[in-house]
N, C-alpha and C positions, 0 to 999 in steps of 0.2 A: 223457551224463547230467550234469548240474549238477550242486554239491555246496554242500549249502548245510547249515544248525546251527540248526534248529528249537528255540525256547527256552520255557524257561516249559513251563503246563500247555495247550499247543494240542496240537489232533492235525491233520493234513492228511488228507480223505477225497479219494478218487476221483470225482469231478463227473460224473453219469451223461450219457449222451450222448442226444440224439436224433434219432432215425431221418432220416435225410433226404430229403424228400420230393420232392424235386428241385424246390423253390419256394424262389425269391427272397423271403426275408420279412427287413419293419424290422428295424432293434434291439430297437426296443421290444416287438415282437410274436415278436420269436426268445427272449427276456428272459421274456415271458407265457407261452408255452409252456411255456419251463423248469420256470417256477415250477410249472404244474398239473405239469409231468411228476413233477416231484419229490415232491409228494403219493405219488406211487404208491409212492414206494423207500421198502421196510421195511430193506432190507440196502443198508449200505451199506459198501465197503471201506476200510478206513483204510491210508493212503499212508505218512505216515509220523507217531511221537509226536516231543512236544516231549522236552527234556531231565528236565524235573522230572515227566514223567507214569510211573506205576507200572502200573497197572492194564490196558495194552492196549498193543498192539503191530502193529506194519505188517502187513497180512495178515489180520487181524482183522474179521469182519462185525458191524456193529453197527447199531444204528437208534438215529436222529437227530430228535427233532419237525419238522414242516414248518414250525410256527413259528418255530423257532430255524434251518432250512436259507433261510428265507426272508429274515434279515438277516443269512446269513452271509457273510462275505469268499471272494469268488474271487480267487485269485493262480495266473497259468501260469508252470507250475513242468514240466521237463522235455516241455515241448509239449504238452502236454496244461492241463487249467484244475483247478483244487483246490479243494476248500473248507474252511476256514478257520474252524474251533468251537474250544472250553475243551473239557476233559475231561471237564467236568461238565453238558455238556449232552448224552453219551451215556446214553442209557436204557438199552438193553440190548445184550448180546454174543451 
């Protein structure tokens, strides 16, 4: 496990995965999928807060806009991929 010092008011969520269909697909087209799959996630887990966030904590299910999941930052963190919001783009717990 990496150890790394989340700052500021981000949170890191869990990057939902998808199913693997046993199909060789582009970037770009494995990228398209994501994005519709991710329309579907109402819940989504939070990895880990930043230092300055108050209100939510690792472990926490929360939903995200697909607009705001759509230019969020992925950064892989512990092998796995992250995503990468402010605090203020959590709607609800």
């Amino acid at each position: 496990m990496s150890t790394f010092s989340l700052k500021g008011k981000r949170v890191l969520l869990n990057k939902p995965q998808i199913n693997d269909l046993g199909l060789e697909l582009s970037p770009e087209t494995k990228e398209q999928l994501m994005q519709e799959e991710m329309k579907k996630y109402t819940e989504l887990e939070i990895f880990a807060v930043g230092d300055e966030v108050t209100d939510f904590k690792a472990g926490d299910l929360v939903y995200v806009s697909p607009a705001v999941l759509a230019y969020a930052e992925i950064l892989p963190i512990d092998g796995d991929d992250r995503i990468m919001i402010r605090d203020m783009d959590i709607s609800l717990i």
